[in-house]
VOLUM-71532 format. One record per atom (N, C-alpha, C): residue in one letter; x, y, z. Coordinates in steps of 0.1 Angstrom, whole numbers, padded with zeros to 4 digits, always signed. Each point is the difference from the previous one (the first is absolute). Layout:
REM VOLUM-71532
aXYZ;...
This chain:
REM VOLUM-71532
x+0008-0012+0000;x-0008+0012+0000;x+0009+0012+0000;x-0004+0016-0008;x+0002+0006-0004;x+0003+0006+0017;x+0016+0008+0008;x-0001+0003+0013;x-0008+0011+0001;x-0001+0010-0009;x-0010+0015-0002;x-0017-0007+0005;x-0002-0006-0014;x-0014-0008+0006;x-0001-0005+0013;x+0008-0008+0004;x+0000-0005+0016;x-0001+0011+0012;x+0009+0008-0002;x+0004+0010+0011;x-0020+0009-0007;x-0004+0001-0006;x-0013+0010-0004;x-0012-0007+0000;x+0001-0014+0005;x-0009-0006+0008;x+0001+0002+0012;x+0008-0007+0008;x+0003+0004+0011;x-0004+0015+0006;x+0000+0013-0010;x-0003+0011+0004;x-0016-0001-0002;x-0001-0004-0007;x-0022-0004-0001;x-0002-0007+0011;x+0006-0011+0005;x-0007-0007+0012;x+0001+0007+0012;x+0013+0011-0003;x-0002+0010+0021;x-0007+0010-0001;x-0004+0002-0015;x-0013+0016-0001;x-0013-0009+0001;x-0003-0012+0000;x-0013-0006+0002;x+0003-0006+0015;x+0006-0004+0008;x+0005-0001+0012;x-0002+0014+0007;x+0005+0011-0004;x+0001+0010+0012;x-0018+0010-0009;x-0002-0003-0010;x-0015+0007-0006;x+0007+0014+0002;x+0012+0006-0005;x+0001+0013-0004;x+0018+0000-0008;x+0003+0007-0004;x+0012+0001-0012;x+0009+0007+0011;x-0005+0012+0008;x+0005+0001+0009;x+0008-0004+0011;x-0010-0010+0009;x+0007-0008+0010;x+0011-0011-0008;x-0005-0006-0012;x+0010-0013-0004;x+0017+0008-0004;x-0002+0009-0004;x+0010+0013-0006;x+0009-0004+0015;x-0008+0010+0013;x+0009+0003+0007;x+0005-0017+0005;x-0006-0008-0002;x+0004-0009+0010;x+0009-0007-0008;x+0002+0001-0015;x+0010-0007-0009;x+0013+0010+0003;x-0002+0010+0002;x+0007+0011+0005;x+0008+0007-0017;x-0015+0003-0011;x+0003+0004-0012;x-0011+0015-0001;x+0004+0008-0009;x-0008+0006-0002;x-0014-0005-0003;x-0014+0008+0001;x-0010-0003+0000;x-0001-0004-0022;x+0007+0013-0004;x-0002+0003-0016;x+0007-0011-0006;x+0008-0007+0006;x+0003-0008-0007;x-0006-0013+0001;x-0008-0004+0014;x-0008-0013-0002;x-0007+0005-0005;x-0009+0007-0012;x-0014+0006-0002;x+0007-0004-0015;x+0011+0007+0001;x+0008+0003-0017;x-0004-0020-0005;x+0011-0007+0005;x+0004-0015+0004;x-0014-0007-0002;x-0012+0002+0006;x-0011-0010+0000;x-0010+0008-0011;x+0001+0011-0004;x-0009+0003-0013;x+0009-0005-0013;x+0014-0001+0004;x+0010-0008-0016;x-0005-0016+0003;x-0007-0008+0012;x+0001-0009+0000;x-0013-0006-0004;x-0010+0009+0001;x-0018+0002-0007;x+0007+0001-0010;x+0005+0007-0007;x+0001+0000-0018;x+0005-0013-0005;x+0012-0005+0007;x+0005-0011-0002;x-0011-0013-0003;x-0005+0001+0014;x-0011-0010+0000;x-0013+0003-0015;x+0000+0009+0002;x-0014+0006-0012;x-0016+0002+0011;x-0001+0003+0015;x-0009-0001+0006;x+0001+0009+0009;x-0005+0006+0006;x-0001+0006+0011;x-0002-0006+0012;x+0015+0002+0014;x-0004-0007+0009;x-0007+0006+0014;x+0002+0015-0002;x-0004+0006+0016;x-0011+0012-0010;x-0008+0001+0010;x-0006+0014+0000;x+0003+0009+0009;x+0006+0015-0007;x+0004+0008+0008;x-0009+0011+0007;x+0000+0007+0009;x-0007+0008+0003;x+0008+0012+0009;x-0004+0007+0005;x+0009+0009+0007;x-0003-0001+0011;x-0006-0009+0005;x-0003-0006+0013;x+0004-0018+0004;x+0001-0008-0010;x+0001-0012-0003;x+0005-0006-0009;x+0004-0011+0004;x+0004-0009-0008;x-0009-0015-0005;x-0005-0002-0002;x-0010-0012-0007;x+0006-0008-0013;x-0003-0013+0005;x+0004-0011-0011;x-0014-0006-0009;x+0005-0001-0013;x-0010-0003-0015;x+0001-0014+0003;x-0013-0005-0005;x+0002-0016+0001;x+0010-0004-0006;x+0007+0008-0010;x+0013-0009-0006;x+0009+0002+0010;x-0004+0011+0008;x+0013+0002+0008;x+0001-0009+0014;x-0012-0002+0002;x-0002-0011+0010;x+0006-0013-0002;x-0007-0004-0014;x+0007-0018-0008;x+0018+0004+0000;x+0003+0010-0003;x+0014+0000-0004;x+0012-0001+0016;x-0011+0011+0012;x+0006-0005+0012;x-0002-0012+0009;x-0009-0006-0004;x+0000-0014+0005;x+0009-0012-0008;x+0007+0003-0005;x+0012-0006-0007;x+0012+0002-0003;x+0002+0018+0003;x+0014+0008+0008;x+0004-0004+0006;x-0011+0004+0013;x+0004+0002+0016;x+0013-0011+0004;x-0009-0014-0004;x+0009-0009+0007;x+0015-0004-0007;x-0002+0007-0014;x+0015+0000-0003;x+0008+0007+0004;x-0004+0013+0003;x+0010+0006+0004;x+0007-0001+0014;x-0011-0005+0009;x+0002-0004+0013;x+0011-0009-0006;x-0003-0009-0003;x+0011-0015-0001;x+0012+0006-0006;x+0003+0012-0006;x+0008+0009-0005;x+0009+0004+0005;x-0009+0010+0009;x+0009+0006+0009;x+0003-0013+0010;x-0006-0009+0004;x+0003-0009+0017;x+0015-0007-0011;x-0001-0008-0009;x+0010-0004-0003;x+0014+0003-0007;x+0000+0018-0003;x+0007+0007+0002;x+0012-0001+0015;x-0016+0005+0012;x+0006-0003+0011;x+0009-0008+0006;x-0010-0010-0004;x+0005-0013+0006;x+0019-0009-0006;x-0001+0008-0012;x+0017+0002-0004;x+0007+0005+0003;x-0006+0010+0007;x+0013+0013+0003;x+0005-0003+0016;x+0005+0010+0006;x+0010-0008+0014;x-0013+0001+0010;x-0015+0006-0003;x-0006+0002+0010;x-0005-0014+0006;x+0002-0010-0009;x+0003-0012+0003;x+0005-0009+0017;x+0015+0009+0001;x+0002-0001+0013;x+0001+0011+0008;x+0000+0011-0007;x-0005+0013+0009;x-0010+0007-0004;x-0011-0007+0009;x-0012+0007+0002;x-0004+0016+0000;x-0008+0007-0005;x+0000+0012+0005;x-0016+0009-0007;x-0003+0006+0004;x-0013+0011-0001;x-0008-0006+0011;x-0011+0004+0000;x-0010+0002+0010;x-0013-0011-0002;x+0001-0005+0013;x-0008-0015-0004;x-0010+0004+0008;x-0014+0003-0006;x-0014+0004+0003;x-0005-0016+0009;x-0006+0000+0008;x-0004-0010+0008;x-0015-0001+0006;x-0011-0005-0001;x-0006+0000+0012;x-0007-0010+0003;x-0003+0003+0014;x+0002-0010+0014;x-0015+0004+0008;x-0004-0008+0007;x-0005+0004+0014;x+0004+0006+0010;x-0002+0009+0006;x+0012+0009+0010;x+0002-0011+0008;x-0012-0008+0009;x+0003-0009+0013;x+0012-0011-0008;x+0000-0002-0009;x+0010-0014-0002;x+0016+0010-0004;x-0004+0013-0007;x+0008+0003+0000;x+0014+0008+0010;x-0009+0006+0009;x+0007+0002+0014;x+0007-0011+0008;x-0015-0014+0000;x+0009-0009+0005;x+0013-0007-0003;x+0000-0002-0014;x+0002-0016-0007;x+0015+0012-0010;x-0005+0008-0008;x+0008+0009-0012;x+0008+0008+0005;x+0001+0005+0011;x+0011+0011+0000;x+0011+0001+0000;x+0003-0012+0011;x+0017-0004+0003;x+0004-0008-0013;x-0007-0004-0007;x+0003-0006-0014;x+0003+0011-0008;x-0009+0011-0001;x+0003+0011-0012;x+0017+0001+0007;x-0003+0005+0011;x+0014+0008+0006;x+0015-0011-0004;x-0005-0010+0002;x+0013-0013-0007;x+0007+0007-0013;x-0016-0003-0005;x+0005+0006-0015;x+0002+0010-0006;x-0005+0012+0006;x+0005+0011-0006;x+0011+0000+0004;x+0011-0006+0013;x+0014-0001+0003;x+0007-0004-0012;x-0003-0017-0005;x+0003-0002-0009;x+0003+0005-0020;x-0015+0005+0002;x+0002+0009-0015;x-0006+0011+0002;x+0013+0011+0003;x+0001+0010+0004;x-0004+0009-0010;x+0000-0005-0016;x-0009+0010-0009;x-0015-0004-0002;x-0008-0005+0008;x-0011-0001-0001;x-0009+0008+0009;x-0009+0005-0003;x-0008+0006+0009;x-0016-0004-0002;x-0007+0004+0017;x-0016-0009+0000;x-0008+0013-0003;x-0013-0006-0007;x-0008+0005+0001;x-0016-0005+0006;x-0001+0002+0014;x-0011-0015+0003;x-0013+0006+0001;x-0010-0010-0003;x-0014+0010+0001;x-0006-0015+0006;x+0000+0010+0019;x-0008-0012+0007;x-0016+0007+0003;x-0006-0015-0004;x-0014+0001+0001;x-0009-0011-0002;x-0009-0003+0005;x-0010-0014-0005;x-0006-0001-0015;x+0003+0015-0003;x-0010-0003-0017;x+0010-0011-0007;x-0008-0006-0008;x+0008-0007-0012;x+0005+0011-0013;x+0012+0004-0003;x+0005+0011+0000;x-0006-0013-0020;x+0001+0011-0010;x+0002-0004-0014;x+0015+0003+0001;x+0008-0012-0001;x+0013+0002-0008;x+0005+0002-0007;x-0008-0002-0012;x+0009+0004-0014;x-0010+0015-0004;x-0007+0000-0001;x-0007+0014+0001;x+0008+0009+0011;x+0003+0001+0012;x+0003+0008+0008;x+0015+0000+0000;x+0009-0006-0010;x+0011-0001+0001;x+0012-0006+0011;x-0007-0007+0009;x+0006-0012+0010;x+0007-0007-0006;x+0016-0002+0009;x+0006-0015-0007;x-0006-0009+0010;x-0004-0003+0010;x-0007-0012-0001;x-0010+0008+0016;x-0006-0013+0003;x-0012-0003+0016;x+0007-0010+0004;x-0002+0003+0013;x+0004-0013+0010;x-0016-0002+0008;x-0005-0012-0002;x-0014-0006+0004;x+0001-0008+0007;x-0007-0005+0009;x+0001-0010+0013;x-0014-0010-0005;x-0001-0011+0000;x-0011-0006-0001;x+0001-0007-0012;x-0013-0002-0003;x-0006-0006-0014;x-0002+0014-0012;x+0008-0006-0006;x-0002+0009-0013;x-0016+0000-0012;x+0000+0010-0003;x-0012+0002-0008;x+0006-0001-0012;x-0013-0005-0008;x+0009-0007-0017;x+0000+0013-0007;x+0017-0001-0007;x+0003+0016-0005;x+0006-0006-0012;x+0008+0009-0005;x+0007+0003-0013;x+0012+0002+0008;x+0005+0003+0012;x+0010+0001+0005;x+0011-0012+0004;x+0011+0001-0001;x+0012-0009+0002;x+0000+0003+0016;x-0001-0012+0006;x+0005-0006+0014;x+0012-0004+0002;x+0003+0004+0014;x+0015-0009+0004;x-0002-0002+0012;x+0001-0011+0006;x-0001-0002+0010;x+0011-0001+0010;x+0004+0011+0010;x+0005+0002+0010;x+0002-0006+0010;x-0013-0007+0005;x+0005-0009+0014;x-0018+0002+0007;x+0002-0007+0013;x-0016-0002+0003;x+0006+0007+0015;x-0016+0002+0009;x+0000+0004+0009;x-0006-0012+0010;x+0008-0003+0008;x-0006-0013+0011;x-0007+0002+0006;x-0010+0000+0006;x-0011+0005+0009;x-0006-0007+0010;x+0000+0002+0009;x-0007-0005+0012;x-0011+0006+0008;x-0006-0004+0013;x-0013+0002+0005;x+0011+0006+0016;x-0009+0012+0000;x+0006+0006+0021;x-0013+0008+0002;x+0005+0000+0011;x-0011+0007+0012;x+0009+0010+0009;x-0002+0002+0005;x+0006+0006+0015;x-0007-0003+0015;x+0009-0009+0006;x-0004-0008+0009;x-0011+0004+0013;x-0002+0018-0005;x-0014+0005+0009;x-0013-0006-0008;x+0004-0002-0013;x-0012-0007-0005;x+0001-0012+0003;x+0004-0010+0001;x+0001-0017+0001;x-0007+0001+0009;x+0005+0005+0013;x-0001-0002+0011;x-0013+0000+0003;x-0011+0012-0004;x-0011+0003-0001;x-0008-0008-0010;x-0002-0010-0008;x-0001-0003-0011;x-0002-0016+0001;x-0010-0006-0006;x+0001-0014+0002;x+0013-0008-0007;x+0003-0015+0005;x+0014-0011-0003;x-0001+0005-0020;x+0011-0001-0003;x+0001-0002-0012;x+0009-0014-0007;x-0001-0013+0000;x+0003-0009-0004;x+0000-0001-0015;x-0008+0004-0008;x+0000-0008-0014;x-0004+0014-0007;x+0001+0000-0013;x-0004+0011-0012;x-0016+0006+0006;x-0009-0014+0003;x-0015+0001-0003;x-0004+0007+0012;x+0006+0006+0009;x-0007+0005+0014;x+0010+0013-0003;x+0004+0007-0012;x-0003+0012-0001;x-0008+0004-0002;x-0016-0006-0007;x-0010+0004+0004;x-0007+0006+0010;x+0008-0004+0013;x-0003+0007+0009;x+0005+0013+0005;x+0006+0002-0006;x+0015+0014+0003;x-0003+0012-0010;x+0004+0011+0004;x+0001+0013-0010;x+0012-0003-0006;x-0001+0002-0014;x+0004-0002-0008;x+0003+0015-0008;x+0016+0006+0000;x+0002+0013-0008;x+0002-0007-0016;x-0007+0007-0008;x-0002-0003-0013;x+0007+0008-0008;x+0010+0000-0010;x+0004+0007-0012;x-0011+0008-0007;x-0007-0013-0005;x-0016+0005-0004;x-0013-0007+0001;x-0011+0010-0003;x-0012-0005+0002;x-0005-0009-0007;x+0006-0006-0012;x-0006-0005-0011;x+0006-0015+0006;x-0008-0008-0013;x+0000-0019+0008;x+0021+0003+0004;x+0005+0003-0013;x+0011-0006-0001;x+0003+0007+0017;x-0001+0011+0003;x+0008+0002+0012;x-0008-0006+0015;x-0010-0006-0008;x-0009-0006+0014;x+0002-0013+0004;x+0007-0010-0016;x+0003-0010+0003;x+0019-0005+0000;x+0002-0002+0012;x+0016-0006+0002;x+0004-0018-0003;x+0007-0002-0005;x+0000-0012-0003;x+0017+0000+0006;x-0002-0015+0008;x+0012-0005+0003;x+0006-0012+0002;x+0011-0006-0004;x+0004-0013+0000;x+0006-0004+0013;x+0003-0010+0006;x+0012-0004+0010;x+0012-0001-0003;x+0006+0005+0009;x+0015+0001-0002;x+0007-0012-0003;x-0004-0013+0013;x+0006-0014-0001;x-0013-0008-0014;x+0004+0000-0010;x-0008-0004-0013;x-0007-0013+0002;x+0010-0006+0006;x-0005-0013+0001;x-0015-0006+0007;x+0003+0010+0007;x-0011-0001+0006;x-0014+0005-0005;x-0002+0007-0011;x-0011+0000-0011;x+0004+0004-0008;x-0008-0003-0015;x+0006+0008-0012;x-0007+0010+0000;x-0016+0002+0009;x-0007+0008-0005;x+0002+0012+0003;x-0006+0013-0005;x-0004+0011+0004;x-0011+0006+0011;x+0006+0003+0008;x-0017+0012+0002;x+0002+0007-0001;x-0017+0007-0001;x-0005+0008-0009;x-0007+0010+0010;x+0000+0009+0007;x-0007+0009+0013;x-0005+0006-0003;x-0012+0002+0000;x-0007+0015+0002;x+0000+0005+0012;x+0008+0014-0005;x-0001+0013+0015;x-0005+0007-0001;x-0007+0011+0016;x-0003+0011-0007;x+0007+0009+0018;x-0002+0010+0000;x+0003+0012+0013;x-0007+0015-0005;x+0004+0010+0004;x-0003+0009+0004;x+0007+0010-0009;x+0011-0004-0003;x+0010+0008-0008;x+0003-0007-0010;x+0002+0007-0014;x+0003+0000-0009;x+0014+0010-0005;x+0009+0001-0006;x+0013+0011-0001;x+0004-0009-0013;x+0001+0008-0007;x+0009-0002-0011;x+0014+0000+0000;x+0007+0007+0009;x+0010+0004+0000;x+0009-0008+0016;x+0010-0009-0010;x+0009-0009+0012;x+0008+0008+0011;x-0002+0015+0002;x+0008+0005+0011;x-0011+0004+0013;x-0017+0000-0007;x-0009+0001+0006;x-0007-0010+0004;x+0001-0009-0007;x-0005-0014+0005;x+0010-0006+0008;x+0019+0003+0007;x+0008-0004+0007;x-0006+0006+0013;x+0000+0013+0000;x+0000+0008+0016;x-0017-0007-0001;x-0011-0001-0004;x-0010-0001+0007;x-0001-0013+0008;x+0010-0011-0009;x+0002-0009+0005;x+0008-0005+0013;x+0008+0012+0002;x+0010+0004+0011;x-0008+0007+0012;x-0014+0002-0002;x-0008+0010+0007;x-0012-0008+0003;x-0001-0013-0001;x-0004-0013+0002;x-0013+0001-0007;x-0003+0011-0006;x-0012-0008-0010;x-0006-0015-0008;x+0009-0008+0001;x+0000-0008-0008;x+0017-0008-0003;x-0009-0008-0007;x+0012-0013-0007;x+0001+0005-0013;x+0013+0005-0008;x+0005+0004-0006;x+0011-0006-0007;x+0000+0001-0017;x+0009-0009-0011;x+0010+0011+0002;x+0010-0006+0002;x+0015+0014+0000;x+0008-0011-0003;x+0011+0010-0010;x+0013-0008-0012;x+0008-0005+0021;x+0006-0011-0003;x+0011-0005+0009;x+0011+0008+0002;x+0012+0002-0010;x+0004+0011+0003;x-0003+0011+0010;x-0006+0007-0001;x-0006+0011+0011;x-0004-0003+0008;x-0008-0008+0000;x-0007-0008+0015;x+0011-0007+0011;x+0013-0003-0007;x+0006-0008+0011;x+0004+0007+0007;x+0008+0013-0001;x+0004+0008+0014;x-0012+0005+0009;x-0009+0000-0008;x-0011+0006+0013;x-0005-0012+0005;x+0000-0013-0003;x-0002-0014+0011;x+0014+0000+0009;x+0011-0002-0012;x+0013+0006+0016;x-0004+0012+0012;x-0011+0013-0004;x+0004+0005+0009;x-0013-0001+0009;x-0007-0012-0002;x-0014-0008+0006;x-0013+0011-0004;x+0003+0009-0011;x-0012+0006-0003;x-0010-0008-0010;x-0001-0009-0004;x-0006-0007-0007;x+0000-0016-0002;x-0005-0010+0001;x-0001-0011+0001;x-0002-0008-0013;x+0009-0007-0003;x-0004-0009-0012;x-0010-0013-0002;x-0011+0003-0003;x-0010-0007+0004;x-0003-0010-0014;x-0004-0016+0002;x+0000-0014-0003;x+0013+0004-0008;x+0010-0003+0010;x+0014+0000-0012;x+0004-0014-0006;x-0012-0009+0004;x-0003-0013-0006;x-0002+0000-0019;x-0007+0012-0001;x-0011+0002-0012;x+0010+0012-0008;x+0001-0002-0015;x+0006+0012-0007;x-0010+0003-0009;x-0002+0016+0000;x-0003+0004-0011;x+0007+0003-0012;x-0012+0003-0010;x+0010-0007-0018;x+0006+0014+0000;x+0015+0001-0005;x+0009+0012-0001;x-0008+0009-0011;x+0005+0014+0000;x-0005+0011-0009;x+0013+0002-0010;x-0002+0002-0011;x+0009+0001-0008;x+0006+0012-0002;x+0010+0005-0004;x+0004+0012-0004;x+0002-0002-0016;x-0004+0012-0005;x+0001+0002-0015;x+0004+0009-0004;x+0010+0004-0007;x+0007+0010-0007;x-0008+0004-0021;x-0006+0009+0003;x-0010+0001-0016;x+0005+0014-0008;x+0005-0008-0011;x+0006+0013-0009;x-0007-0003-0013;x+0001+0007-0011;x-0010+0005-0014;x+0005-0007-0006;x+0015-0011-0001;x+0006-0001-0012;x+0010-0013+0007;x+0001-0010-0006;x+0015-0003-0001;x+0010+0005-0008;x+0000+0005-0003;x+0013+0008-0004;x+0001+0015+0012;x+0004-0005+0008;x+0004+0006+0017;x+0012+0013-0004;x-0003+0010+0004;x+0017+0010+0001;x+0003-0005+0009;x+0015+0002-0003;x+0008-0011+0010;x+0002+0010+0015;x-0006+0007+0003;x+0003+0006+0015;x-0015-0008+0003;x-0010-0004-0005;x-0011-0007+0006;x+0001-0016-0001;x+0011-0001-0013;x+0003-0016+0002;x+0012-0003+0012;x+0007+0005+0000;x+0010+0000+0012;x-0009-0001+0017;x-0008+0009+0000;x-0009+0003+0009;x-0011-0010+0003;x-0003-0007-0010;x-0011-0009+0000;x+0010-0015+0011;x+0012-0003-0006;x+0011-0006+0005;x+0003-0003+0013;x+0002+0019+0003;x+0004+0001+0013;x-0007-0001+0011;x-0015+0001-0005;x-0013-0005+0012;x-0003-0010+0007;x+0001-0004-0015;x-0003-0019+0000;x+0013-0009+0008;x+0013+0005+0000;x+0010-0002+0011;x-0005+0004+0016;x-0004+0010-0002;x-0004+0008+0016;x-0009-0011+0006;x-0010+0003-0005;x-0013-0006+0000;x+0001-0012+0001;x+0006-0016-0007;x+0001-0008+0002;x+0009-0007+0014;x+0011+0012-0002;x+0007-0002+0014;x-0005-0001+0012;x-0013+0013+0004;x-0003+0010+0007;x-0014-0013+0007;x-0004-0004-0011;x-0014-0009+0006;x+0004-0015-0003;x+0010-0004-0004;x+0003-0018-0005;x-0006-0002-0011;x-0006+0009-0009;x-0006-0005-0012;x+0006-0010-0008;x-0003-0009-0008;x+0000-0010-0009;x+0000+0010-0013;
């Protein structure tokens, strides 16, 4: 391919990416007149018109639509394997957009970023913590880090490592509270919920020693409180409301320091997975390096498989 044509695609995919001649201009870091000059030689070339201009907007023709839905992804694979040749390969660098849940991310992400920003000292974060399901490739994210069961996407997974989880109380609740022997006489007990819906109402758990059954149970719970959020469903659990799912990790120094009780440590519940979700396999290498470096942490950090 002709490199003028290539490089003058490429400039059509960041004026329909940013929807103005303007912003794609400054962020190619070119004059505005000359992407305008560049993509009206590249309509003539073609014989069609691909944007409608306005002095307010930018708008794509249906040709211009069919023609970027068969750019875009070249040029991506363009520029990534550009990348992926040059030394950024082993030195990582630009700004890796991220987002997270704040609670996993305060807990679980920090001392991890801080590892690695030591490590690759030209990379810089950009994190946007929040519960929405952020659009990645629209919002311009190199990737989400998700806890749980994934929803069926178009997105590339990597899986990181899981979260171990177990059942506590705080021993002002036991105390007060009827015997707890087996999964099925949490029926009797408040129960702090993630969520209200079946999935967070029903806990399923196996025995530790296998042999002793292959099966599962299956529990319906319910209490008083519901929290979405694992740093508020810890303290309420710490405040004896209830029997409470909290990752092992965290939970073990607060049973060292007898604030919390580890209750049927007979019985496990099924681990939560960690997922790393980016737009593309074809990864920039400060997010493929990064994707790496988690999945190290992370595996280490919980005994993941």
């Amino acid at each position: 391919m002709n490199p003028e044509l290539l490089r003058d695609i490429g400039l059509f995919v960041a004026v329909v990416n940013e929807k103005s001649f303007t912003r794609a201009a400054k962020h190619l870091g070119m004059p505005t007149s000359t992407v305008s000059r560049r993509i009206s030689g590249l309509e003539k070339q073609i014989g069609t018109q691909l944007l409608h201009r306005t002095t307010r907007r930018v708008d794509v023709t249906d040709a211009g639509a069919a023609y970027y839905a068969r750019c875009a992804q070249l040029v991506e694979e363009a520029q990534l394997a550009h990348e992926q040749l040059s030394e950024l390969i082993t030195k990582p660098r630009g700004t890796l957009r991220l987002s997270c849940t704040p609670d996993f991310a305060a807990t679980f992400l920090a001392e991890i970023l801080m590892e690695f920003a030591e490590q690759y000292p030209e990379v810089n974060f950009e994190l946007d913590l929040s519960n929405r399901k952020v659009d990645i490739a629209t919002e311009h994210f190199d990737a989400a880090i998700r806890i749980g069961r994934l929803d069926d996407s178009n997105l590339i997974s990597v899986r990181i490592g899981v979260l171990p989880l177990a059942l506590y109380a705080a021993p002002a609740y036991l105390k007060s509270s009827p015997p707890l022997r087996s999964p099925a006489e949490l029926a009797l007990h408040s129960c702090i919920r993630l969520h209200a819906n079946e999935n967070g109402s029903t806990w399923i758990f196996e025995q530790v020693e296998k042999l002793k059954s292959d099966k599962a149970a299956l529990v319906k719970v319910d209490g008083r409180f519901v929290a979405n959020n694992m740093s508020m469903l810890r303290q309420l659990t710490l405040l004896g409301a209830g029997i409470g799912i909290i990752d092992k990790t965290i939970a073990m120094e607060l049973v060292t320091q007898e604030k919390l009780v580890q209750v049927l440590p007979s019985w496990q519940l099924q681990p939560v997975e960690i997922h790393l979700l980016a737009p593309s396999r074809l990864m920039p290498a400060r997010l493929r390096v990064f994707a790496n470096f988690l999945k190290n942490r992370f595996q280490n950090k919980f005994s993941a498989n």
